[in-house]
C-alpha positions in Angstrom: 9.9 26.4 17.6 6.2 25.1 18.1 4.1 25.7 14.6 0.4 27.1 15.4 -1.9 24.9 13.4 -3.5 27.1 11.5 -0.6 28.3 10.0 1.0 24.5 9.5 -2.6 24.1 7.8 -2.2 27.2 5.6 1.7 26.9 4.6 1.9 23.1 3.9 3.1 22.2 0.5 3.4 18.8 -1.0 7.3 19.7 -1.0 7.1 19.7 2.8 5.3 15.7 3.0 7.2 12.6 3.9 7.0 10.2 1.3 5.1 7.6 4.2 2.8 9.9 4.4 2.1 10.5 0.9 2.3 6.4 0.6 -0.6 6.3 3.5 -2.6 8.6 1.6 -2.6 6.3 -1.3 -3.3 3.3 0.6 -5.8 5.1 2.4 -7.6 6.4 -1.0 -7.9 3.1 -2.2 -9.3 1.4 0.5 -11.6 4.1 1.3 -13.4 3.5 -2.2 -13.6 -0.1 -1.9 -15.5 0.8 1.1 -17.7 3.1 -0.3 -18.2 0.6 -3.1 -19.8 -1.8 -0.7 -21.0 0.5 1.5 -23.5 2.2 -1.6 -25.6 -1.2 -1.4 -26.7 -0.9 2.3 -30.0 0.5 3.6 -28.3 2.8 5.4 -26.6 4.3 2.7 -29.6 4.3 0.4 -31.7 6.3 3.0 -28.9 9.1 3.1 -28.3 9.4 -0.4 -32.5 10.0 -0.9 -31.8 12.8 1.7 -29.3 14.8 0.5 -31.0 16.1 -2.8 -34.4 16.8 -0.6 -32.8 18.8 1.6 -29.1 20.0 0.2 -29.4 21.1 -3.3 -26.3 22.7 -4.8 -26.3 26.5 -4.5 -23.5 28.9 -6.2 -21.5 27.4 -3.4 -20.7 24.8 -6.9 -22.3 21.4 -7.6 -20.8 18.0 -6.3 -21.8 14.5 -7.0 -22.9 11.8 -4.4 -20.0 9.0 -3.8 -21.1 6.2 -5.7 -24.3 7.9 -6.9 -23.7 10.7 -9.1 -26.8 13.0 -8.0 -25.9 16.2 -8.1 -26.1 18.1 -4.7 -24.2 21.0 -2.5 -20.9 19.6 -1.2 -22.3 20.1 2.5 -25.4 17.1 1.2 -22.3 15.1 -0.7 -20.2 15.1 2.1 -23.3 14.0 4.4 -24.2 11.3 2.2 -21.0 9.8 1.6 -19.6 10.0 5.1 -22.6 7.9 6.1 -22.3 5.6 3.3 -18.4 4.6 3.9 -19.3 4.3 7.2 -22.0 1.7 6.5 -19.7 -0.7 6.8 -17.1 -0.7 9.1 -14.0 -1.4 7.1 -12.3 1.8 6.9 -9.2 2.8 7.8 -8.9 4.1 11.8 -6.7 5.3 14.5 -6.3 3.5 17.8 -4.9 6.4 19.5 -8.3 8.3 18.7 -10.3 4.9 19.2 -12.2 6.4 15.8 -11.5 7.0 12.1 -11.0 10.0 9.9 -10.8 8.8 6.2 -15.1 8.3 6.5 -15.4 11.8 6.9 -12.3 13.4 5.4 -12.8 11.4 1.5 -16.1 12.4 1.1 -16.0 15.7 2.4 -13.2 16.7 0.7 -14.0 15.1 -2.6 -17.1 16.7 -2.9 -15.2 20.5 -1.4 -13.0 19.7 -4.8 -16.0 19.4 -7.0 -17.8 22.5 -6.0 -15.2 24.3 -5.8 -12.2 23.7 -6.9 -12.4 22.1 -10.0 -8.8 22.8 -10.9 -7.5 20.9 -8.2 -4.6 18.3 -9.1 -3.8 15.3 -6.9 -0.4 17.1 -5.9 -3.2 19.8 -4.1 -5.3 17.4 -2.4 -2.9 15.5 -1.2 -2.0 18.7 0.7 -6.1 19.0 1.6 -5.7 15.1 2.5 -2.9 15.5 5.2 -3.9 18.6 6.7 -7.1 16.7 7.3 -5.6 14.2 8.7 -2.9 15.1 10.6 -5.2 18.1 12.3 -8.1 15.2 12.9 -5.5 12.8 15.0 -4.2 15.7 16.7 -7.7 17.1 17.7 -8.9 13.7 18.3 -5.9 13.3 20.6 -7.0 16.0 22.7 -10.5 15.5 23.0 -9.9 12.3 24.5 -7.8 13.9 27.2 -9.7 16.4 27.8 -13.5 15.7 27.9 -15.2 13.1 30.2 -16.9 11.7 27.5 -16.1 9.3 24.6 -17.2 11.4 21.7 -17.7 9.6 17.9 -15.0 10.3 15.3 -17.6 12.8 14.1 -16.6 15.0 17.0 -12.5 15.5 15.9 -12.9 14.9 12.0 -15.3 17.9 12.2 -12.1 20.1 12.7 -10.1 18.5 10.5 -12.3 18.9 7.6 -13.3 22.7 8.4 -9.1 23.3 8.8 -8.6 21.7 5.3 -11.9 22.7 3.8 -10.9 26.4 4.4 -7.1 25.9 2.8 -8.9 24.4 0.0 -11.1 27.4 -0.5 -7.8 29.3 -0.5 -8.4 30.7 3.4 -5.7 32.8 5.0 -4.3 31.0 8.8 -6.8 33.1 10.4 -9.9 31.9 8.3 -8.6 28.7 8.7 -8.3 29.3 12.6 -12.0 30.1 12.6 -12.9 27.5 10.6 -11.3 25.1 13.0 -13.1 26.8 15.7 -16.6 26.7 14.3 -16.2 23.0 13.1 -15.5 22.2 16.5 -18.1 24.1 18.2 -21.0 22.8 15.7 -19.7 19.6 15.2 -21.1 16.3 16.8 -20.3 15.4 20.3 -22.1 12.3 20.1 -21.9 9.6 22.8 -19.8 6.9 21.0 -21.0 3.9 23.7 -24.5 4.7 22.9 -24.2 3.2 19.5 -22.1 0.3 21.1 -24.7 -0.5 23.5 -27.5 0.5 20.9 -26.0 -0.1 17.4 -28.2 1.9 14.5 -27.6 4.1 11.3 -26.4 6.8 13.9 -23.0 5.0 13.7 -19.5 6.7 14.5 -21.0 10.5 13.8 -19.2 11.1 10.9 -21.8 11.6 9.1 -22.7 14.8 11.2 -19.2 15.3 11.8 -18.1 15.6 7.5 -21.2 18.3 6.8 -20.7 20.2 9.8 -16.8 20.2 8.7 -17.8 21.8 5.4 -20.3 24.4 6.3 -17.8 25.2 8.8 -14.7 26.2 5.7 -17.7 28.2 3.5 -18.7 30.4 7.3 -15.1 30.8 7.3 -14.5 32.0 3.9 -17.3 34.4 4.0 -15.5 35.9 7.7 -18.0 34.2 10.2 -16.0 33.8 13.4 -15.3 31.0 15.8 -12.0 30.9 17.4 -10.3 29.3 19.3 -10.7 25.8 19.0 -9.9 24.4 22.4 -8.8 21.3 20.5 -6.3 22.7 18.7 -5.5 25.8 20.9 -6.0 25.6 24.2 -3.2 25.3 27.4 -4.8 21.5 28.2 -3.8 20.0 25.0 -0.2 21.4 24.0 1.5 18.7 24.3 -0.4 17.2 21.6 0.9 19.9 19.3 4.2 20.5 19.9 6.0 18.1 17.3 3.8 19.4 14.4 5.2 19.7 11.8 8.0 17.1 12.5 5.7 14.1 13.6 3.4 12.9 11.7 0.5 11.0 13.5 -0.4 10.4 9.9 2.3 8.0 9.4 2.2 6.2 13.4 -1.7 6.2 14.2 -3.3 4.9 10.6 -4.4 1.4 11.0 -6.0 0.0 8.6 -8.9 -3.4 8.6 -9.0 -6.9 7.5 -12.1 -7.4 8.3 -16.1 -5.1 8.0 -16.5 -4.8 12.1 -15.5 -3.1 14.7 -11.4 -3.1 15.3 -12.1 -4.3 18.7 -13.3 -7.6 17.4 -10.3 -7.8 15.5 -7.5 -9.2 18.0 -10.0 -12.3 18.6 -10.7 -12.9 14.8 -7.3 -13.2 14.2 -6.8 -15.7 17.3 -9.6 -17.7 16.4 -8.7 -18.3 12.7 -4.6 -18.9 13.4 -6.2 -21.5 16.1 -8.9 -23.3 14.1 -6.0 -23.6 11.6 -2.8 -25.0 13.3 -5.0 -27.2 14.9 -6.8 -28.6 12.6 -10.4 -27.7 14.0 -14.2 -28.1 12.9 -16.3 -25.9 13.9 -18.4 -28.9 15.5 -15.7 -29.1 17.8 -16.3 -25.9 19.7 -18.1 -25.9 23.0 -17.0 -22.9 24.3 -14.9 -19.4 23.3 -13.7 -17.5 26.2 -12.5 -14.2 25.6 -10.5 -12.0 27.8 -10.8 -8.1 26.3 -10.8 -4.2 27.6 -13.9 -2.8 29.7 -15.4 -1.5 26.1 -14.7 -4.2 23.9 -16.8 -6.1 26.3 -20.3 -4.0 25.8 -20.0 -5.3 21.7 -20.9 -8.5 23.0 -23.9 -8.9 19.7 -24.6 -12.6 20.2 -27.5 -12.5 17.8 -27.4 -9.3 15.8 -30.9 -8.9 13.2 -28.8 -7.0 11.2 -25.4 -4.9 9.6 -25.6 -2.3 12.5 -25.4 -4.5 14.7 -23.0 -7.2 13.5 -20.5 -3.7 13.1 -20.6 -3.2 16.7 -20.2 -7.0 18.1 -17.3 -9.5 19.2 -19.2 -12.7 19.5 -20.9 -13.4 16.3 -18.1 -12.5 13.9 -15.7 -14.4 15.9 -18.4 -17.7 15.8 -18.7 -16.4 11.7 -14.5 -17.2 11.7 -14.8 -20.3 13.4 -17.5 -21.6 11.1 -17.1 -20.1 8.1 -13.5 -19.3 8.2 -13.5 -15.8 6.9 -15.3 -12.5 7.5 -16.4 -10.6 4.6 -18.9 -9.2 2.6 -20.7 -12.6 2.6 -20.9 -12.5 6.4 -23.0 -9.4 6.3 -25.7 -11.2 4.3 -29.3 -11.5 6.0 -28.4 -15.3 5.1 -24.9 -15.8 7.4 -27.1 -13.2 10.3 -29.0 -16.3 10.8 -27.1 -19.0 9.9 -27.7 -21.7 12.8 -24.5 -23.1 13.5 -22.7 -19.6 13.5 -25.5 -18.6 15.8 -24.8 -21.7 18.6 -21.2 -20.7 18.6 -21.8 -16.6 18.9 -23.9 -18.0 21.6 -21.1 -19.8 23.4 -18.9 -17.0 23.1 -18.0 -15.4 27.0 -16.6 -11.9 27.0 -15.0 -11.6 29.9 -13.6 -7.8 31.6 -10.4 -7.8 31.9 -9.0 -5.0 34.2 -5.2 -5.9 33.1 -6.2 -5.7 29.2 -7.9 -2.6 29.9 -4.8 -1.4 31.9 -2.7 -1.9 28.6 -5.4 -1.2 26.0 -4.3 2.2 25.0 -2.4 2.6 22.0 -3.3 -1.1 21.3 -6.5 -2.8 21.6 -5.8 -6.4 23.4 -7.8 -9.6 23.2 -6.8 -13.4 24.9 -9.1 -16.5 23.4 -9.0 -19.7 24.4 -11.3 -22.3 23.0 -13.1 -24.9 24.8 -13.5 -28.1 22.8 -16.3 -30.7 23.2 -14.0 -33.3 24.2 -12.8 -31.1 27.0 -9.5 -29.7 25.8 -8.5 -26.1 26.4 -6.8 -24.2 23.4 -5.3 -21.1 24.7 -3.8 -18.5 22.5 -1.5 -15.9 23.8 -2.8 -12.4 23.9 -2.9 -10.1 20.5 -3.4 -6.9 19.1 -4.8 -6.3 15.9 -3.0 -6.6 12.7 -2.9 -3.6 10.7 -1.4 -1.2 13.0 2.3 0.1 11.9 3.9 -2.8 14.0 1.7 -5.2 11.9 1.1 -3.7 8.6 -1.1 -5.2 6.3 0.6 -5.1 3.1 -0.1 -3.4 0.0 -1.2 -6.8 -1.9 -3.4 -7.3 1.2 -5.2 -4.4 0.9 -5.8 -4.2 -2.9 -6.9 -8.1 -2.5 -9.1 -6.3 -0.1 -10.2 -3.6 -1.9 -11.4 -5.8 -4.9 -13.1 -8.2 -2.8 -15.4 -5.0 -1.8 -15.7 -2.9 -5.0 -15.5 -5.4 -7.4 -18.8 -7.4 -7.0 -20.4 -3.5 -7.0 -18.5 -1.5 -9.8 -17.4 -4.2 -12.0 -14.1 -5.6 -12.1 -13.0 -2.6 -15.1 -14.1 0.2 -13.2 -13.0 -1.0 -9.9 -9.3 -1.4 -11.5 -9.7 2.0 -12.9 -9.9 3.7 -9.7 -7.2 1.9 -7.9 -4.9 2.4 -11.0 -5.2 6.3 -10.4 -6.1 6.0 -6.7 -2.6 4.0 -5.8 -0.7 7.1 -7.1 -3.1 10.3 -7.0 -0.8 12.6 -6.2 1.1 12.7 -9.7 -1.6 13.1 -11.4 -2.5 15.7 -13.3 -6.0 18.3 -13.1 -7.6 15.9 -15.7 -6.7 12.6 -14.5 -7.6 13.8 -11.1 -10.7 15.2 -12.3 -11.3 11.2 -13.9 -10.4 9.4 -10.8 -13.3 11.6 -8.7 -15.6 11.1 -11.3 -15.0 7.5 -11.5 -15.9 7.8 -7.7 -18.8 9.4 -8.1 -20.6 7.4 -10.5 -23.5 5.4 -10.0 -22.9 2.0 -8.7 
């Protein structure tokens, strides 16, 4: 019997959750904050977090604090700020299957939903807020894709997700969490993902429209504004989508999570490029040429010579010449310095990006990239084709992402707060309304 998804949303009990899911919710807790940690320094970030108290003070909807701020504002200005600051840097956990992400919107959305207004809340609760988010999010996402001609930002599907679980968490009934679904899609962002590809700015993957509009969405709800159906989530084109809810769990199969702050598409030719330079003993002087074969899309990153963070998020060919140089892509990488580093920059120039209609054929649930390297002396290096690792067929392990998460948080918070949030983040969910109520604040302090 098929489960309608408002009432999966508004019967789910932690009882009912598989423990991989609860063990991707941890995993995804964690390195959601490391993100944010980072992500607070950026312009980007700073600009949003000056907005939200100008134009989103807190009402008698409750107050929430700003993600790694502390400024008190309505949870419809928290979750706008903080969905724009983790997704400053793009390093957050994603779904392939979506080509988008749902923790940037969901974490701060929902964290700031739990400080306005349900202060109670223990982390056996929102880990029920958490995978209804999610697993409503994937499933919207899902849809959208086959449905519209367009390739909306993750703002567009997390935008139902959030109103869905924003409404349980207000205590909604199915039907005011049906509406709620319905309003979050209908006022949510249907921005033009490529846009920002072939323009990268602040605008980024809309989930900083998408979060808010999420939010509002739950309160109309509660107070019986109307908006049903969402065609995401209800109509005849995207059943198929739906009828394993309840059963499957995208949760588990479509979170991927990143070993590196750029775009996932870049990722297949990062890892290629470092396993290459490696077993073969290479300098980066050595390089003449990088040819890569990659998808139709992957090919509009290109960013040869990006001026700054925006830009490097959304490009193949500088952080692959930033592996080859530097052997690594992190935080240091994103530095004004390494943006105009010369010897990075003659590589990214030599990097080809080359349309490949078979790797588009295939690049569905995967994302596939084929490098081979052209050396001075006129060698060929050719690596076989990859998808990223990360993905549940190549998990990064749990040591890899807390080695990940301190790498980001730790230069920001300080290597004893940083430990004190993944202590409680890495097992949330048994913890009480008081140690829940820490691990937020510890969030939501000022960096």
């Amino acid at each position: 019997m098929v489960v309608r998804f408002d009432e999966f949303a508004a019967g789910l009990r932690y009882e009912d959750l598989p423990e991989q899911a609860l063990w991707t919710l941890r995993r995804s807790f964690l390195d959601t904050m490391g993100v944010a940690a980072i992500g607070a320094t950026t312009e980007l970030s700073g600009i949003a977090r000056r907005v939200a108290p100008m134009i989103f003070g807190a009402g008698t909807a409750g107050q929430a604090r700003l993600l790694m701020d502390g400024q008190p504002v309505s949870p419809v200005g928290a979750a706008m700020a903080g969905a724009f600051t983790v997704d400053s840097i793009d390093a957050h956990d994603g779904t392939t299957p979506c080509k988008g992400h749902a923790g940037s919107a969901i974490f701060p959305a929902m964290i700031a939903m739990a400080q306005a207004s349900a202060p109670d809340i223990d982390g056996k609760g929102f880990a029920e807020i958490l995978a209804t988010a999610y697993e409503l999010s994937y499933r919207a996402g899902l849809v959208q894709h086959a449905t519209c001609a367009d390739y909306h930002t993750s703002g567009a599907w997390t935008a139902v997700g959030v109103a869905a679980a924003g409404a349980k968490l207000l205590g909604g009934s199915a039907e005011q969490i049906r509406h709620a679904a319905g309003i979050g899609e209908y006022h949510g962002p249907r921005s033009q993902m490529m846009r920002c590809i072939d323009h990268p700015t602040m605008v980024r993957d809309g989930v900083g429209w998408g979060a808010p509009s999420g939010v509002t969405a739950a309160y109309l709800a509660r107070e019986g504004f109307t908006g049903a159906p969402a065609l995401t989530c209800e109509g005849e084109d995207g059943d198929a989508f739906w009828q394993d809810l309840g059963t499957g769990w995208r949760l588990i199969d479509h979170t991927h999570y990143k070993a590196y702050p750029c775009c996932r598409w870049a990722h297949p030719s990062l890892d290629s490029v470092r396993d290459m330079m490696q077993a073969h003993n290479l300098s980066h002087e050595q390089i003449e040429r990088v040819d890569i074969r990659t998808f139709h899309y992957a090919t509009r990153l290109a960013g040869h010579e990006p001026a700054n963070q925006d830009e490097f998020s959304y490009a193949i060919a500088f952080p692959v010449a930033a592996m080859i140089v530097r052997g690594q892509v992190g935080v240091d990488e994103l530095s004004p310095e390494a943006l105009r580093d010369p010897e990075i920059l003659r590589v990214s120039r030599a990097v080809q990006l080359i349309d490949d209609p078979e790797m588009t054929r295939i690049s569905t649930d995967k994302r596939w990239a084929q490098v081979t390297l052209v050396l001075k002396d006129g060698r060929q290096i050719e690596d076989d084709p990859r998808t990223p690792r990360g993905d549940a067929d190549l998990p990064l392990s749990n040591a890899e992402i807390l080695c990940k998460y301190h790498a980001l948080a730790d230069p920001v918070l300080g290597a004893e707060r940083a430990g004190q949030i993944a202590e409680l983040a890495l097992h949330f969910d048994s913890l009480n309304r008081d140690e829940f109520s820490r691990l937020l604040s510890l969030c939501c302090q000022p960096i």
